[in-house]
C-alpha positions in Angstrom: 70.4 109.9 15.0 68.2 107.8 13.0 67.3 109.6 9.7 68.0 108.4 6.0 69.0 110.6 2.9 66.5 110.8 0.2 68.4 109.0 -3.0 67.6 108.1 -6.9 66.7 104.6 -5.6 64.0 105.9 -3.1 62.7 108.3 -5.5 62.8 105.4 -8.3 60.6 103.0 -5.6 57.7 106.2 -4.9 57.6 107.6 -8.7 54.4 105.6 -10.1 54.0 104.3 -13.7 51.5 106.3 -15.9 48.8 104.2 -17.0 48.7 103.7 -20.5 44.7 104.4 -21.3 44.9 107.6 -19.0 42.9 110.6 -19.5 43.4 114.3 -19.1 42.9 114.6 -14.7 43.8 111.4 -14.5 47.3 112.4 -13.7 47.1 114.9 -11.3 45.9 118.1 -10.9 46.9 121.1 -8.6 45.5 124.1 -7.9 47.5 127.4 -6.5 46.7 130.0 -4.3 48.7 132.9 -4.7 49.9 136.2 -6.2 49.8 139.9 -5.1 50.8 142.8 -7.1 53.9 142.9 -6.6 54.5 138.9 -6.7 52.7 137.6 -9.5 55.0 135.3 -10.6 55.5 133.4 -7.6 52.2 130.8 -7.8 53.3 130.8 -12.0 56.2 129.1 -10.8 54.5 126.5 -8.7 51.8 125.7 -11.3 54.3 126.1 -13.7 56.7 123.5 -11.8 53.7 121.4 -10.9 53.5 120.8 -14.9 56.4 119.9 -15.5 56.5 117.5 -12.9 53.7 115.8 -14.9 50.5 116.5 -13.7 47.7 116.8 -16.2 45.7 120.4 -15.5 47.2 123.3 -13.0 45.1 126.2 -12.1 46.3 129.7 -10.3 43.7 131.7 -8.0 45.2 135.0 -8.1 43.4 138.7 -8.1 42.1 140.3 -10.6 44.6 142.6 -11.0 47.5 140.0 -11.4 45.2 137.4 -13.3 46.0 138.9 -16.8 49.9 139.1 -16.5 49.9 135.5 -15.4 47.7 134.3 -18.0 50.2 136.7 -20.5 52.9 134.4 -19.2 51.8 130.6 -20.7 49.0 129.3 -22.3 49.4 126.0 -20.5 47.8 127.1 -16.7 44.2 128.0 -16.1 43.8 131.2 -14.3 41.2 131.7 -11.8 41.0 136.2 -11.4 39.7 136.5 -7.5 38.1 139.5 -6.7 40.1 141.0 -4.2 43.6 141.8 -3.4 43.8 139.6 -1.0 42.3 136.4 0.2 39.4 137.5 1.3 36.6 135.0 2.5 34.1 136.3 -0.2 37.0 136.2 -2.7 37.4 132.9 -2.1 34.3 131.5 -2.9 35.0 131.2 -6.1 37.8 128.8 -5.6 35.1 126.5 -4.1 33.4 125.3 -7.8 37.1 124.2 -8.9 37.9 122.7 -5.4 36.1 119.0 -5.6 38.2 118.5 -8.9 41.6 119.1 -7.5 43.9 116.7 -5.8 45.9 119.0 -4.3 46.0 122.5 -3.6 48.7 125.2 -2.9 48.5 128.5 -0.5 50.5 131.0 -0.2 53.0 131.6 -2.6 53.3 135.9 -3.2 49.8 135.6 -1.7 49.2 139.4 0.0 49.9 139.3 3.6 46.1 139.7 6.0 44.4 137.2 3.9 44.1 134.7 7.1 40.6 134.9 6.5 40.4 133.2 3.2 43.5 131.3 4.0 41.1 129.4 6.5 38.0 129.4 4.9 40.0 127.4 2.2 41.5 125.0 4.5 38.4 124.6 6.0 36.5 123.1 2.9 39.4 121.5 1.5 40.0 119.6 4.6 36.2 118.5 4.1 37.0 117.4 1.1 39.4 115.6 2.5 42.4 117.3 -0.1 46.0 117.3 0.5 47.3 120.9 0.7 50.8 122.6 0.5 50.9 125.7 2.8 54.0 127.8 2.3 55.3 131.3 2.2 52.1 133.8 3.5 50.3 130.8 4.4 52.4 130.0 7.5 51.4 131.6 10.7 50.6 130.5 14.2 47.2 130.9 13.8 46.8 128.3 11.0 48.3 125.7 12.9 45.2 124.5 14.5 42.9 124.1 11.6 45.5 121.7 9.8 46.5 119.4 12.6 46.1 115.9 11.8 46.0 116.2 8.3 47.2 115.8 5.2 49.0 118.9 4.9 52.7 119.8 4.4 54.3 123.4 5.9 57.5 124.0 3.3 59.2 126.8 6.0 62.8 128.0 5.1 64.6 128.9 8.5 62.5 132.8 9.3 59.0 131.6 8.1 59.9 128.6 10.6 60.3 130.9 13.8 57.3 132.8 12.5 54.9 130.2 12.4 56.2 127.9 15.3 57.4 130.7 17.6 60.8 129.2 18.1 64.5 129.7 16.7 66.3 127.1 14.9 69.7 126.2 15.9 72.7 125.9 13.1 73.3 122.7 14.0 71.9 119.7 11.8 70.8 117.4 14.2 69.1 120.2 16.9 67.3 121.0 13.4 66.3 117.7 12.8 65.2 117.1 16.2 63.1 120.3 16.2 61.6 119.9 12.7 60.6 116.3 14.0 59.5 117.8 17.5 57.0 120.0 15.7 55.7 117.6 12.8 54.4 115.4 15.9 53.3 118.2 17.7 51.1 119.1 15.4 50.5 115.9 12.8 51.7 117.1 9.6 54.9 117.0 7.4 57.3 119.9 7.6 59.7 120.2 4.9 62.5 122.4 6.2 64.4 124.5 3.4 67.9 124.8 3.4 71.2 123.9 2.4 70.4 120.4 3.7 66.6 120.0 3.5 64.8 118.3 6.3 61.8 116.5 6.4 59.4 114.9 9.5 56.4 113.6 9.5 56.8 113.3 13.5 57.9 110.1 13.3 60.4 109.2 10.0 62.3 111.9 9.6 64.9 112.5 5.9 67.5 114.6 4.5 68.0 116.1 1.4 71.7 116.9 0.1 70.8 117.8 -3.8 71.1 121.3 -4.7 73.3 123.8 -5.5 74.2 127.5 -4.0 72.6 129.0 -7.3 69.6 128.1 -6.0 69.7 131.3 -4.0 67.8 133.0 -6.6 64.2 134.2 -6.1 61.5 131.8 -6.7 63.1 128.7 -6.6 61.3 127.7 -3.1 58.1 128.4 -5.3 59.4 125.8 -7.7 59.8 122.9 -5.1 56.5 123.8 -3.8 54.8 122.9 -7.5 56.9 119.6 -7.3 55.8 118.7 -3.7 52.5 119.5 -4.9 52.3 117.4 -8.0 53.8 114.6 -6.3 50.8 115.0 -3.7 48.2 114.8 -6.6 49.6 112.0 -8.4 49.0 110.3 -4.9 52.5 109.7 -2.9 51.2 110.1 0.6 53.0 113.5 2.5 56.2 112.4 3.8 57.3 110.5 0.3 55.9 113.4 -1.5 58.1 115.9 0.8 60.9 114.1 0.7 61.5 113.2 -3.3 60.3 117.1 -4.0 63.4 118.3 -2.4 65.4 115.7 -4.4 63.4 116.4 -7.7 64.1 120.8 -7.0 67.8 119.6 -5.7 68.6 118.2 -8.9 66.8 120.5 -11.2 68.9 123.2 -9.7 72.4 121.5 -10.1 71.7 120.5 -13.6 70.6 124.2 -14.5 73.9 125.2 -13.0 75.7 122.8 -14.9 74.6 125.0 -18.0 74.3 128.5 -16.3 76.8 128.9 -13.8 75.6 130.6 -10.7 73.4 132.9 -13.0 70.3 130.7 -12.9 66.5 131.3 -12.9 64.1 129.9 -11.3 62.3 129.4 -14.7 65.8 127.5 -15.0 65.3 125.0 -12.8 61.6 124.6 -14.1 63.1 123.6 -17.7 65.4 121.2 -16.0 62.6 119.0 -14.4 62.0 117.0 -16.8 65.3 115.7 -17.7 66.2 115.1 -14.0 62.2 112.8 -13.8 63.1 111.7 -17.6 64.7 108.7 -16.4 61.9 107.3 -14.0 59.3 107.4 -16.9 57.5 104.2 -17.7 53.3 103.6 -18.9 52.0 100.5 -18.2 48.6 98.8 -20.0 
């Protein structure tokens, strides 16, 4: 099976140089759409994550009702309150002044379940925009499937959300995953990451695996903190697959060198922390 493992020297060869005369947005920034009121800490992680992994601004659309205990959580994300509990189409209009200065936007993480409209009404104007979006978690459902073919968008499924959104079971067996991960990313022209205890990632055509990680990484919220990765790596302008691929390698790692420290008793803030020593050594600025 023809397939390659994502290593420190691929993720060395995609991780760009920071220009030395850079500005604030020059760097990346993400937006996430999330939060409910009983998961608001879910898009915190991503944004959260998202910072860490170096970009320069992060924002959070969440409701109103979540919007103050996320901003009561860091001073370093911007919080957007939306006006409903869920993603409403109205709701989301107010996402729409921030859109044209983000370079890549997240949906779905805690996000309340019925918000298809707005879930759509975003994709919709973001995909005119031409804006390279993350779906995970509520965000994947058969009916989205249409409105993001072709584009750059990447689905981050763990095993369930995968049958829920493409309707079909996945085997236990690595290479009937691969094939079926890679069936579906052509399908349907996008990159799937695939979460698991080997990660899996298709862009229809390449298709990588991911090893790094640890079985601490069973704890809540730690698929919320590869989705801020994948996400930064998108705004600081890797192309899907690459992005994909090193985010599972960048969460991987974070999560085995929490463990080195915690045991199997970490966080996902834990892993957060982590990032930057595991991305410490492919720093560099250049004039």
């Amino acid at each position: 099976m023809n397939f390659i493992e994502v290593s420190e020297e691929i993720v060395r060869r995609n991780i760009k140089p920071r220009k030395a005369s850079s500005h604030k947005g020059q760097n990346g920034v993400v937006l996430v759409i999330g939060g409910s009121w009983l998961y608001h800490g879910a898009p915190f992680l991503s944004a959260m994550a998202a910072l860490r992994t170096g970009v320069d601004l992060a924002y959070i659309a969440t409701p109103e009702k979540t919007a103050l205990s996320i901003r009561a959580l860091s001073p370093n994300v911007i919080v957007i309150p939306l006006t409903d509990l869920k993603l409403t189409r109205g709701a989301s209009r107010r996402i729409m002044r921030i859109l044209p200065s983000v370079d890549s936007i997240v949906i779905g993480p805690g996000l309340a379940e019925g918000s298809e409209k707005g879930i759509e009404y975003v994709i919709q104007e973001a995909n005119a925009l031409d804006k390279k979006i993350v779906l995970d978690a509520t965000a994947l459902y058969p009916e989205v499937l249409p409105r993001i073919e072709g584009r750059k968008v990447v689905l981050t499924p763990h095993a369930g959300e995968f049958k829920r959104v493409f309707r079909e079971e996945l085997s236990g067996e690595l290479s009937e995953r691969i094939n079926k991960v890679k069936e579906k990313a052509l399908q349907f022209k996008v990159t799937i990451l695939l979460k698991g205890m080997i990660d899996i990632i298709s862009d229809g055509e390449r298709v990588a695996i991911n090893k790094t990680g640890t079985p601490a990484m069973t704890t809540g919220g730690t698929g919320d903190v590869l989705t801020g990765v994948l996400a930064a790596l998108l705004a600081k302008g890797l192309e899907p697959f690459e992005a994909a691929a090193i985010s599972a390698w960048i969460n991987g790692k974070a999560g085995e060198e929490a463990a080195s420290i915690y045991g199997l008793h970490i966080t996902a803030t834990d892993v957060i922390d982590c990032i930057p020593k595991v991305l410490r050594p492919f720093d560099s600025v250049v004039e």
